[in-house]
RODO-965882 format. One record per residue (C-alpha): residue in three letters; x, y, z. Coordinates in steps of 0.001 Angstrom, whole numbers, plus 500000, padded with zeros to 6 digits. Layout:
% residues N
alaXYZ...
This chain:
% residues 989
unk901204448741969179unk904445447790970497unk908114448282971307unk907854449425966911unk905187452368967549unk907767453992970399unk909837455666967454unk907170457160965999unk905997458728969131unk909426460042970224unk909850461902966415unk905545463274967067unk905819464161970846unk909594464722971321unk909960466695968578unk912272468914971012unk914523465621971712unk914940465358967661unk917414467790966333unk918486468217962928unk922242467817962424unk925411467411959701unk926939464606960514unk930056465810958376unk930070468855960470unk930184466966963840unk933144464620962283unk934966467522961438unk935205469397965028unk935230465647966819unk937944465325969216unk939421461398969735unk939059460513973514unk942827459584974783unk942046458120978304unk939380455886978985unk937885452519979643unk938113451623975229unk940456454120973869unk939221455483970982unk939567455839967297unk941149458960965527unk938116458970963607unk934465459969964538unk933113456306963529unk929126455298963374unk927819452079963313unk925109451763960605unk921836448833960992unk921405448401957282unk918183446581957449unk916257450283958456unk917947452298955759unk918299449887952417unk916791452148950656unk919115455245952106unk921959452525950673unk920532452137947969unk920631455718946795unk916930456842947477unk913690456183946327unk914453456412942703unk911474455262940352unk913849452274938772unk914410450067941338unk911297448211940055unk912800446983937087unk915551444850938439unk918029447281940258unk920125449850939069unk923072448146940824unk925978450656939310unk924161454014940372unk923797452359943576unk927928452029943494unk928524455365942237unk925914457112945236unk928040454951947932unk931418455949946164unk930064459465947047unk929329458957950261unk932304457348951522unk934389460105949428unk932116462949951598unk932617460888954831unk936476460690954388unk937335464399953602unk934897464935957007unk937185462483958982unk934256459936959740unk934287456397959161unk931404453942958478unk930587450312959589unk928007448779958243unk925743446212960156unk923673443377958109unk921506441062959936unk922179437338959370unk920948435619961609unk917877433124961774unk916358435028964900unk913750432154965505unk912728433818968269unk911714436469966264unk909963434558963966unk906191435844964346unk907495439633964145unk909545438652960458unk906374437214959248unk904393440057960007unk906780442536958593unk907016440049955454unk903282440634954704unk903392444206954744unk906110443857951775unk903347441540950373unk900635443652950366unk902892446715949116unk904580444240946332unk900483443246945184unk899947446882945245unk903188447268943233unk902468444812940461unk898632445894940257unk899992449135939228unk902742447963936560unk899574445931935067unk896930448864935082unk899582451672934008unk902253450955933033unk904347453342935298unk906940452833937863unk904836452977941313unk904968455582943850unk908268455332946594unk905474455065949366unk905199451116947967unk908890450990947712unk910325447424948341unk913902446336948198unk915233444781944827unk915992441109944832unk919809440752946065unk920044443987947397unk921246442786950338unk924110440853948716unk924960443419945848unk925190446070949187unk927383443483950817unk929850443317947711unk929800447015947043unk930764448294950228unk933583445450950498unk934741446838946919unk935431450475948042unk936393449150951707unk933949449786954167unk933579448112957426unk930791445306957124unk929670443322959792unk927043440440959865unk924815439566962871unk924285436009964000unk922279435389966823unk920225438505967544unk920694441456965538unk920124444584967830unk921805442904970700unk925118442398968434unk924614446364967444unk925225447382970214unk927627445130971617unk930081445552968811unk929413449331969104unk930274449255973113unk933622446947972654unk934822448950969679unk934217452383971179unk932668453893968544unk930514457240968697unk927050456471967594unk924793454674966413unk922748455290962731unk919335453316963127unk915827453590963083unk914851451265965556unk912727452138969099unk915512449586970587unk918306451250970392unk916956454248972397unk916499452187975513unk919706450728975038unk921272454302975340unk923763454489973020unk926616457028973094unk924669459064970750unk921623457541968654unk921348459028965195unk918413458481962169unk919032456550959162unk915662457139958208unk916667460769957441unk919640460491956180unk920437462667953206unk923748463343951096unk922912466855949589unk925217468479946528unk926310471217948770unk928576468513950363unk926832467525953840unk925374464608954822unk922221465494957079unk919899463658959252unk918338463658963056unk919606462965966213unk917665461717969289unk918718463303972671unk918468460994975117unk918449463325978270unk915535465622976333unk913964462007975808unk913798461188979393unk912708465191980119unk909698464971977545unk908293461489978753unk909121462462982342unk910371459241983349unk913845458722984820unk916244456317983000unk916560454072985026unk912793453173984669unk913173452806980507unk914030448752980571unk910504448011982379unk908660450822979886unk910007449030976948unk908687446155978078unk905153446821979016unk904952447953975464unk905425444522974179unk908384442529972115unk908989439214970669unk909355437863974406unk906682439208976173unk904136440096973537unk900920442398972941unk898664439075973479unk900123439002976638unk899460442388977676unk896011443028976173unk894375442419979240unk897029444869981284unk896506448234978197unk892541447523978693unk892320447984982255unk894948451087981538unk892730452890979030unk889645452601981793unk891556453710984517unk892374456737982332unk889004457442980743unk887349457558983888unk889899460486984642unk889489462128981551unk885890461774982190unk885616460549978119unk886455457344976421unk890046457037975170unk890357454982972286unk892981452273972527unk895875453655969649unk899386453490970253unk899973456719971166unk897586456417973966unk898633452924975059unk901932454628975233unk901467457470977238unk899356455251979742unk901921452961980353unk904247455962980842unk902414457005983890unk901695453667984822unk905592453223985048unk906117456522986764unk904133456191989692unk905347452556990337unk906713453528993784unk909828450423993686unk910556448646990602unk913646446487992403unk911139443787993001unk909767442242989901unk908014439883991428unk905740442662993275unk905477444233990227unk904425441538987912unk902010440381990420unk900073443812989982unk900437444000986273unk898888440746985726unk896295440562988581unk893234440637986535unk895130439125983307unk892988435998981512unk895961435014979046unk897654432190980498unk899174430990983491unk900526434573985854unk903665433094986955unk904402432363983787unk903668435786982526unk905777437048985225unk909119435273984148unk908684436473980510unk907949439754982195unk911592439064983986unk913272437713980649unk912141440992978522unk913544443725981628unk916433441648981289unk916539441520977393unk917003445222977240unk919145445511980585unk921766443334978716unk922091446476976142unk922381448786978073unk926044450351979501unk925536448780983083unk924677445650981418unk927549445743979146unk929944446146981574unk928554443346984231unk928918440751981350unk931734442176979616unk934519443417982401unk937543443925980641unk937745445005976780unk938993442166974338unk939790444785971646unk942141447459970779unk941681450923968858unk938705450798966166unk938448449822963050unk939596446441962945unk939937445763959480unk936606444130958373unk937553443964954875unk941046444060952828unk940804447476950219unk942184444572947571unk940214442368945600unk941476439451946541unk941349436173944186unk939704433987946264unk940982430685944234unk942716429598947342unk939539428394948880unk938973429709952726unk941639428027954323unk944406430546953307unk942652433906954000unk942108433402957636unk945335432065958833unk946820435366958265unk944868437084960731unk943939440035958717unk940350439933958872unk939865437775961660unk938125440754963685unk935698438968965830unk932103440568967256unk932992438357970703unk936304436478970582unk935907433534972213unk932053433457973074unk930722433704969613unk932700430700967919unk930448427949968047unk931083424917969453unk929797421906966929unk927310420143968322unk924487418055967155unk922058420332965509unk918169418744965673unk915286420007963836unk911839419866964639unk909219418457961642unk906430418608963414unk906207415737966313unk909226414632965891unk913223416019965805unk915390415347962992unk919334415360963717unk921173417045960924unk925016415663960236unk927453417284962376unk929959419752960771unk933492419800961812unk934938422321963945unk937174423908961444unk934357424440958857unk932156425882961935unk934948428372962491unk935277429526959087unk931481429995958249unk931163431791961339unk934211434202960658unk933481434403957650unk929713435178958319unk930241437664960990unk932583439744958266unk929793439902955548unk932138437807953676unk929607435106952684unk925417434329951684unk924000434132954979unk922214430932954161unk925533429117954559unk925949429454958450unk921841429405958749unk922125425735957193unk925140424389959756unk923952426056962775unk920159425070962275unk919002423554959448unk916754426486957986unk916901429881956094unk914418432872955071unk913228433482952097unk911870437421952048unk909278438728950182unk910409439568946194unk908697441363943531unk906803438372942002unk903132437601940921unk902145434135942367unk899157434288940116unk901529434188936440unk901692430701935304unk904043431835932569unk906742432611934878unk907354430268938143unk908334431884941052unk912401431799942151unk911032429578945007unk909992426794943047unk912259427492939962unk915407427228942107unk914988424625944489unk916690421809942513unk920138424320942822unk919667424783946488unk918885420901947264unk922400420215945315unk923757422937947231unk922480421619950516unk923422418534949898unk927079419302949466unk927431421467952011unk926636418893954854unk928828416686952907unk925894413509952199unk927733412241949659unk930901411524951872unk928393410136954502unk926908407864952235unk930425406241951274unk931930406446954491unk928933404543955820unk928951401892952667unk932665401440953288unk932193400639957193unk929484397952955992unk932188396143953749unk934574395775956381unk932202394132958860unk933329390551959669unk930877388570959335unk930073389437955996unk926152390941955845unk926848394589954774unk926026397946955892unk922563398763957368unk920209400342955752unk920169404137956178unk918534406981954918unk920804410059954136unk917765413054953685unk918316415740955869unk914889417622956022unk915980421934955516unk913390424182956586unk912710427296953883unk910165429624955737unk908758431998953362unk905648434042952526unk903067432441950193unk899906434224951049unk898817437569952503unk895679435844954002unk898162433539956249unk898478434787959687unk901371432017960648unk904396431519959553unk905208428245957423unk907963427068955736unk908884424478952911unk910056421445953491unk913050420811951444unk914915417067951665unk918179417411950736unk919488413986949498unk923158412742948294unk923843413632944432unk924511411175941774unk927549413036940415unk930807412373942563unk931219415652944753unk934880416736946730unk933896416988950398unk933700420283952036unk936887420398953731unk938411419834950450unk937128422467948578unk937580424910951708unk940862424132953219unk942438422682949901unk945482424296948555unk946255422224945415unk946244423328941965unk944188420328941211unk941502421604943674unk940791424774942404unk939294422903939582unk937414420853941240unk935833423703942794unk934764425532939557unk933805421972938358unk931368421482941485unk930000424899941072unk929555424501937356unk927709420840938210unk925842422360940371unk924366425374938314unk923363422439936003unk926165424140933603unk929454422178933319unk930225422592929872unk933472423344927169unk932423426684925958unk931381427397929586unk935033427148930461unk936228429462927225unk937094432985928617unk936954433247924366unk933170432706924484unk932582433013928646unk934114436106930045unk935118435786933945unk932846438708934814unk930136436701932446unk930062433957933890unk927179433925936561unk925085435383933960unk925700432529931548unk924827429931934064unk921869431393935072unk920467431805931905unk921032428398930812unk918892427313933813unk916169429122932903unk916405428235929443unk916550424345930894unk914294423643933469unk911471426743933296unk910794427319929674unk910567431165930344unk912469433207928214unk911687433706924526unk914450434331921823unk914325437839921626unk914142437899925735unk917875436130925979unk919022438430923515unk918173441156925177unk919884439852928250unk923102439184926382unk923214442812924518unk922393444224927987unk925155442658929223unk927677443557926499unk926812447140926357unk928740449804927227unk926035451500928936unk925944449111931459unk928594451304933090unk927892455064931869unk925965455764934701unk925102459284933676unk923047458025930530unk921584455562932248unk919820458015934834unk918756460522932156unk917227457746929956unk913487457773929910unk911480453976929520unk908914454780927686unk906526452133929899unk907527449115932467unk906408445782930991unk905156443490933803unk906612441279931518unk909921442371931904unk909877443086935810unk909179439188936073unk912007438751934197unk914294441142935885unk913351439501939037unk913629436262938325unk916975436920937110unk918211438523939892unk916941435714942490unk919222433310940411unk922171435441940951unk921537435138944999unk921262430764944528unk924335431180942312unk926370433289944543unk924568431269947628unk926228427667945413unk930028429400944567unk930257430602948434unk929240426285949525unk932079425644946776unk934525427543948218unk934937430750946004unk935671429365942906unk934181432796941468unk936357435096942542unk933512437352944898unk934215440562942791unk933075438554939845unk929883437871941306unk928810442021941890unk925494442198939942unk927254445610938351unk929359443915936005unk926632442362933753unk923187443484935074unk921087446755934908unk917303446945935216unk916572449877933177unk919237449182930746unk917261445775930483unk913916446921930220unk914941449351927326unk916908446706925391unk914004443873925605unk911049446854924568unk913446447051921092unk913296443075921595unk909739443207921272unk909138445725918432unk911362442990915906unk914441445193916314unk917530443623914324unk920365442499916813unk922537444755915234unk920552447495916291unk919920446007919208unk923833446061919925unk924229450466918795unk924876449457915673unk928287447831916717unk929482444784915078unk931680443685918242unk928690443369920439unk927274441386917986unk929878438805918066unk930287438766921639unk926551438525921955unk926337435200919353unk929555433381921315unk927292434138924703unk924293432197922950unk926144429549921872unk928396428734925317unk924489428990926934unk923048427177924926unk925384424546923846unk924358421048924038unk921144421967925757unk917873420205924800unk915284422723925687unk912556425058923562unk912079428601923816unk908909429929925300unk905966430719922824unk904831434303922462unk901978434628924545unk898218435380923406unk897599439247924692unk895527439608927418unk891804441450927629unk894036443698929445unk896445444969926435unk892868446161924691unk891526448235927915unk891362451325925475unk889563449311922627unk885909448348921821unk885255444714922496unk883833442444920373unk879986442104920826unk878905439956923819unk882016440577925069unk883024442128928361unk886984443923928662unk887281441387931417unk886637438208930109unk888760436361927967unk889375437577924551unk887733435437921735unk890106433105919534unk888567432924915445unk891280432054913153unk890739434320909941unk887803433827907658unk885740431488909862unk881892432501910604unk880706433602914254unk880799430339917063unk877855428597917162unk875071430313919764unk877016433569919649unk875240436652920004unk874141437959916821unk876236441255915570unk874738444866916013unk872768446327912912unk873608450020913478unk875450452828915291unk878898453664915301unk880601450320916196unk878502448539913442unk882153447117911770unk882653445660914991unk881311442588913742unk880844440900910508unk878858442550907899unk876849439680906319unk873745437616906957unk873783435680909989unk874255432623908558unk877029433300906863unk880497434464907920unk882444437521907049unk883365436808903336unk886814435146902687unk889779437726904341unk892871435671902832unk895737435322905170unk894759435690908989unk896876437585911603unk897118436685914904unk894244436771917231unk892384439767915577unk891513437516912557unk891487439645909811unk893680440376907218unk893358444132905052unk893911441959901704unk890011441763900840unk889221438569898614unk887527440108895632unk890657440997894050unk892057444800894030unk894599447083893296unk898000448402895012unk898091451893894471unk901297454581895443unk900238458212895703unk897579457518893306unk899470455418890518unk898106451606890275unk901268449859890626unk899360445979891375unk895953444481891407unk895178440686891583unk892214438330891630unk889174437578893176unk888970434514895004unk886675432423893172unk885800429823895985unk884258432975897689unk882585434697894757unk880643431434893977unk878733431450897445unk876084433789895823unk875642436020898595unk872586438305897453unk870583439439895070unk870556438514891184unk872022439437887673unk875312441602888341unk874581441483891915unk876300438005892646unk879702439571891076unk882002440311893348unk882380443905893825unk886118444694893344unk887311447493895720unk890176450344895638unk892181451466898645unk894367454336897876unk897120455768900360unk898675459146899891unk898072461535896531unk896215464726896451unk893365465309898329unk890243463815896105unk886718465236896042unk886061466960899482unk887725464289901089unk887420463368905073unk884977466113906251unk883563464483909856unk886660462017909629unk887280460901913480unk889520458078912973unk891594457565909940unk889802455271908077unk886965454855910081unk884568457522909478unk882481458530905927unk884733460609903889unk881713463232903550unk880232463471906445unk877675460361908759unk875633459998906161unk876615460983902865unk879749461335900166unk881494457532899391unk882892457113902346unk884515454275904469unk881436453643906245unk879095453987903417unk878784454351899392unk875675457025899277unk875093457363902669unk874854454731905973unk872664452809905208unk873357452157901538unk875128453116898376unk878385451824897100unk880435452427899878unk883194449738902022unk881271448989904360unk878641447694902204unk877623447529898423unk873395448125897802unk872769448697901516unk873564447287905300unk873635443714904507unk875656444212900748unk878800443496899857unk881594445831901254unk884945445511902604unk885129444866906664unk886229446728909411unk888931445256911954unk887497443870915017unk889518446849916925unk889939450279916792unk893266451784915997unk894299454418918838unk892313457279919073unk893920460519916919unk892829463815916530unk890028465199914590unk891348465407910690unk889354468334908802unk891303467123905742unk892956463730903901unk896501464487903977unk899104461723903022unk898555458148904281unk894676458455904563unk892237455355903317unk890040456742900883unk886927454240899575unk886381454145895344unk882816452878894059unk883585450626890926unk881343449183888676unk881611445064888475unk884383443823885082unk883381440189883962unk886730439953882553unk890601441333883277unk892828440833880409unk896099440867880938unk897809444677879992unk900092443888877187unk903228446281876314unk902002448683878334unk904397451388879716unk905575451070883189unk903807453569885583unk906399455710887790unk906195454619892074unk905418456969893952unk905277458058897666unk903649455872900622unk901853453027899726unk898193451670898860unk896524448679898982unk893987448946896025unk891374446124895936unk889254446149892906unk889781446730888813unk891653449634887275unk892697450602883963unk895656452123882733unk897359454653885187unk896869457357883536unk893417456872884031unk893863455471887731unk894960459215888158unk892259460946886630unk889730458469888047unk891350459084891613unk891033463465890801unk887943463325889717unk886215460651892116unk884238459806888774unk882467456170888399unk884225455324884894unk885407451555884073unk889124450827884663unk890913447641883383unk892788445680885312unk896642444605885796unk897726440916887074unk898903440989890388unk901587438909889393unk903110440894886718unk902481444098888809unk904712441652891509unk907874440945889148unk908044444523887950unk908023445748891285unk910769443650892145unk912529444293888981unk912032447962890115unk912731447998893640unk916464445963893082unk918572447823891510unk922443448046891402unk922563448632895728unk920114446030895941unk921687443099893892unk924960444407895655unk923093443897899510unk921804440577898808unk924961439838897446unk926634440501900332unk924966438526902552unk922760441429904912unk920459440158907275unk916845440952906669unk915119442492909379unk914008439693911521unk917342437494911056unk919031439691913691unk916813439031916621unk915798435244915553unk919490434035914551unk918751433221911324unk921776434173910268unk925610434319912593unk926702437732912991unk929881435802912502unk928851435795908501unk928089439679907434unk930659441735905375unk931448444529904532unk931819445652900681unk933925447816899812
């Protein structure tokens, strides 16, 4: 319930008050009013609150905005709009909200764990599916704020930033300026009574060229609720605000409802539609509302929350709160206009190089449009803090670098954080798209705090403190020095950590004088040197922990480049997050012309969303806002339009780049195939990562989570943690024992208990197994033995069952494509994993002569024999094969060979198609072939694997080959791991 419910009710029980509308339609056929207290503007201008329609800014509730921000479709939908709004004659000013609002603490925090909740929802998603979520959890990208801020001053639209209390500042600058309307979403605004109230909610730029939304009658307002105007001020607050709140009132809505169920003659359950519409007819038959006194004596008559006289003056305060918005209120504390004809111009259509510092820009009185001239200056004072019982003074800031941050603050024209830190010590942190629970990746909170201490630190100017203070004690007369003094200013940094957490807290941040020599503010504001524009990028650079040579080289660094660079060689410093083929995909992102081809961009299709790589994205992005937070405390050394996030970021252009990351994709390919990127890519890497002592993050174990779709290991449940064995080693110590039967019998090992799975060669990763069996075998292409090697003789001396010929180590053959052999994979269901003829018979996979014995791979004379293993996992499932086409894994009984001679002159068999991997003894290949038609049990001799290896070789590099290696090609992997500089392939001619 609340003041926030009221909008809702007016769209569900006012639907006549709502009326659909083209706002282009109504520019078009405006008529400017030439007489009047404001004169107004030739153009039929709106006011838009940003903070209810972000995502209308944005461009809609497009899927993408999860992985990062897709921050140059977001510029080309608001290039639309202001190219629809200026054929209609209509002109835009957009409203941000900057300020603190510590009055309005409780109600941030509440909305902040809403975005929580939907952000947890969010992320539980990405992790189960794999999808982008729904737009009902929609949440706005990191920096969206700021990237809005920097997009509408690049196409020159009006933006305005609130300081003290957002609506309030609405609708003030909306009454001095004249303008027509207001575009919100906010139950305020309709008590203030705007000239005309319009929804941003609804707001919709269709292709037929019209921009369409609702707009709230006021007069049918007043009709519906049958309540006279007049009256609205003491309605809005019964409901409840910030001031006056729905603690307060509990007692008040309780006796309400009882009153009006003992009309009803039923029990009316207390909702917010029904609170509302009782205290509508409580307010209607109030007989004088003049004396608030009288009246807050009957509202809180039988109240048990607090004191009642001090109920009634918040009662008093909150009439007041939205009397001071309304037109009468306006014009009692405002009696003469301050401003001429709308717009004033909020921001200049150039980009201007802001390498001047501040000083320069607002002497010319361009932009110097103020919200309220001389009332909304601030006077510097002594700013104190509260730390629990006690107050903490922060230094005091001179007047001229109060006058600039607030100028510059109430034009959009800087991080908001800036003014928040000189009026009172403290900032917000909202709510980003980050899982607290990931140890692998810290959150922006804790990753960034060492940039924002610095930054803190220089903006209240410690370090001149500190030496003006040391210099006062050395001039002392009598000799004993400068007292001791402490120089940490405590900076409050309230933020959500917990959905649990009913009350706000906040993170105590000391900010403390910097070791590195620092220019004071004034000097890097107001200074006009050529000598103090570098010391600006110099203190910037210091400060992003990044002040090196190739940092400096527009060769290596471009401009637009270079707040990517420095916040990628923070990461790479202090978290130990990103992996090598993660900061290449950052720096090919950046480099690639699709960054800008907006078109492609929006019909390109991500295959899944990584959680992975939305940590990533968002991680980035909160950099971006600390670095632009650290150039706008530096005084612009960045030129601003350098900082827009659309020069070197995109989130689905990211996500797709770091998937081909993770499959091993060369750089090259990485980069289109384009040489240039390459190179521009490799001088990125080395600028970030030049004389940097760090290591790259190791590749991660998969989580339980990546094998949802996969049979477990026995004993093992999908949601513990997945087992570690490192290849051939036994099962742990008091494991279960493995199953003896049904279909996920190779889940386990295939031996006695005792014993481990037989020798598997060269592990692979957490699965364990490798598909080179021990007892020797045979590499086979389309059914022509082109290799064989060994047994391994460590493992064939174990003796693992019965006597005579049995203790021989069964060779094995795997062959992989060739002619279908012998009735092949009747009753096949995976490839590879079923009997070739059927569950129980034919010399299958599973079985030589049948489950439960014969010669087949999965054991040699019966269950516990000698066979070759099955993974630990299942490959994905594929549909039922009724025949063994190319590429299936087809099982060959051989008899045991005592001895393998070495093949001597023997002609060279002819490679064929696909590829097998043959374990066992085999003959010549002519006889490989007819043994592989027939499926027949005859003896084969066997080839040396090593031979077989040097006439492959011998085969496979020919005249192109000798002429690649020759030429210095990457191999596959060289590309993404930087084996190799781009800087040394060439091209033969």
């Amino acid at each position: 319930m609340g003041i926030k419910d009221l909008q809702a009710y007016l769209e569900t029980h006012c639907s006549s008050a709502c009326l659909s509308v083209d706002l282009l339609k109504i520019s078009k056929s405006f008529i400017p009013k030439r007489r009047g207290r404001v004169p107004g503007s030739s153009r039929f201008c709106l006011i838009v609150d940003a903070e209810s329609c972000l995502d209308r800014l944005y461009g809609g509730y497009f899927s993408d905005w999860v992985c990062g921000g897709q921050w140059n479709r977001m510029l080309t939908f608001l290039s639309n709009l202001l190219q629809a709004c200026q054929m209609a004659n209509m002109e835009l000013v957009v409203f941000f909200n900057g300020a603190l609002e510590s009055q309005k603490m409780d109600t941030w925090y509440s909305g902040q764990l809403n975005q929580k909740k939907k952000v947890n929802m969010v992320l539980r998603h990405i992790y189960n599916r794999g999808t982008p979520p729904p737009k009902v959890w929609w949440n706005p990208p990191i920096f969206l704020g700021g990237a809005l801020r920097l997009a509408l001053r690049h196409l020159g639209i009006g933006v305005a930033m609130s300081m003290d209390d957002h609506e309030q500042e609405v609708i003030a600058f909306c009454r001095e300026h004249g303008l027509q309307g207001i575009l919100g979403q906010n139950a305020v605004y309709a008590i203030f009574d705007p000239p005309r109230y319009f929804s941003n909610q609804n707001l919709k730029l269709t292709y037929k060229g019209s921009l369409e939304t609702k707009e709230y009658v006021m007069d049918e307002i007043a009709k519906s609720l049958d309540l006279n105007p007049n009256r609205f001020c003491l309605f809005a607050a019964l409901l409840g605000n910030h001031i006056l709140t729905e603690e307060d009132l509990y007692d008040f809505y309780k006796d309400l409802l009882a009153r009006a169920s003992q009309d009803a003659g039923k029990t009316i359950k207390p909702n917010p539609d029904n609170v509302i519409r009782a205290v509508v007819d409580y307010v209607r038959s109030i007989p004088d509302i003049s004396n608030m006194d009288y009246v807050g004596d009957a509202i809180f008559r039988d109240s048990a929350k607090g004191n009642k006289l001090d109920l009634i003056s918040k009662l008093k305060q909150s009439v007041q709160y939205y009397f001071n918005g309304t037109e009468e209120g306006f014009l009692r504390y405002n009696p003469r206009p301050t401003m001429g004809n709308f717009p004033p111009q909020m921001a200049s259509n150039k980009q201007q190089q802001d390498f001047t510092g501040y000083g320069a820009h607002l002497m010319n009185g361009a932009g110097a449009a103020r919200i309220s001239p001389e009332a909304n200056i601030p006077i510097p004072k002594q700013v104190k803090t509260r730390i629990g019982s006690r107050e903490v003074e922060l230094p005091q800031v001179s007047p001229e670098i109060m006058r600039i941050a607030s100028e510059r603050h109430q034009k959009g024209m800087m991080s908001p954080w800036v003014y928040q830190v000189l009026s009172q010590g403290e900032i917000k942190m909202v709510v980003t798209l980050e899982d607290e629970s990931v140890r692998e990746v810290p959150t922006s909170m804790d990753l960034f705090r060492s940039i924002r201490k610095t930054v803190y630190s220089v903006l209240l100017n410690l370090n001149k403190l500190k030496i003006v203070h040391e210099n006062q004690g050395n001039k002392r007369v009598d000799g004993a020095g400068a007292a001791p003094k402490t120089f940490e200013v405590p900076i409050k940094e309230w933020v959500v950590r917990r959905v649990g957490s009913q009350k706000p807290s906040f993170d105590l941040v000391m900010a403390k004088p910097v070791e590195w020599k620092t220019p004071s503010i004034e000097r890097m504001w107001l200074g006009q040197q050529p000598e103090d524009k570098t010391r600006r990028l110099r203190a910037f650079l210091t400060t992003m922990h990044s002040d090196t040579p190739l940092m400096l080289n527009t060769n290596y660094v471009p401009q637009h480049l270079l707040i990517l660079s420095c916040v990628l060689r923070y990461m790479l410093e202090f978290g130990r997050i990103l992996q090598r083929q993660e900061l290449d995909a950052f720096l090919a992102m950046s480099v690639s012309p699709l960054l800008h081809d907006v078109q492609t961009m929006q019909d390109l299709k991500l295959p899944s969303v990584q959680p992975r790589g939305v940590a990533l994205a968002a991680l980035f992005m909160a950099g971006v806002e600390v670095a632009q937070f650290a150039n706008d405390v530096c005084g612009a050394p960045v030129p601003w339009n350098m900082v827009c996030p659309w020069q070197f970021f995109d989130g689905k252009l990211f996500h797709f780049k770091l998937l081909k990351a993770n499959n091993n994709t060369p750089l090259i390919d990485m980069c289109d195939g384009q040489v240039e990127q390459v190179l521009r890519v490799e001088r990125l890497r080395q600028a970030i990562m030049e004389n940097l002592q760090f290591e790259f993050a190791k590749p991660f174990l998969p989580s339980a989570a990546m094998y949802a779709g996969y049979p477990m290991p026995y004993g093992q449940g999908p949601g513990g943690p997945f087992p570690y064995r490192p290849a051939g080693m036994g099962r742990m110590p008091g494991g279960p024992p493995p199953p003896q039967g049904g279909r996920g019998m190779g889940m386990g090992f295939m031996g006695p208990p005792e014993m481990g799975p037989p020798n598997q060669g060269r592990g692979r990763g957490i699965l364990g197994r490798s598909p080179v069996d021990g007892r020797g075998g045979q590499l086979e292409i389309a059914g022509v033995v082109v290799g064989s090697w060994g047994p391994n003789l460590s493992a064939s001396s174990r003796g693992r069952g019965g006597g005579g010929g049995g203790n021989q180590m069964q060779p094995r053959v795997m062959s992989v494509g060739g002619p279908r052999r012998g009735g092949g994979a009747r009753g096949m269901f995976y490839r590879g994993g079923m009997a070739p003829r059927g569950m129980r018979g034919g010399r299958g996979m599973m079985g030589g002569r049948g489950m439960m014995g014969g010669r087949g791979m999965m054991g040699g004379r019966g269950m516990p024999g000698r066979g070759m293993l099955m993974p630990m996992y299942r490959m994905p499932e594929r549909p039922f094969y009724n025949r063994m086409g190319r590429g299936s894994v087809r099982g060959i009984r051989r008899p045991a060979v005592k001895a393998r001679p070495k093949p001597g002159g023997k002609k060279k068999t002819p490679k064929g198609r696909g590829m097998t991997v043959d374990p066992g003894n085999s003959g010549d290949s002519s006889e490989a072939v007819k043994a592989e038609k027939s499926g027949d049990d005859e003896e084969e001799e066997d080839e040396n694997y090593e031979d077989a290896e040097d006439e492959d070789d011998e085969a496979n590099t020919g005249a192109i080959g000798k002429q690649l290696m020759q030429n210095g090609l990457q191999s596959p992997d060289s590309g993404i791991h930087g084996d190799k500089s781009a800087t040394d392939i060439t091209l033969s001619t």
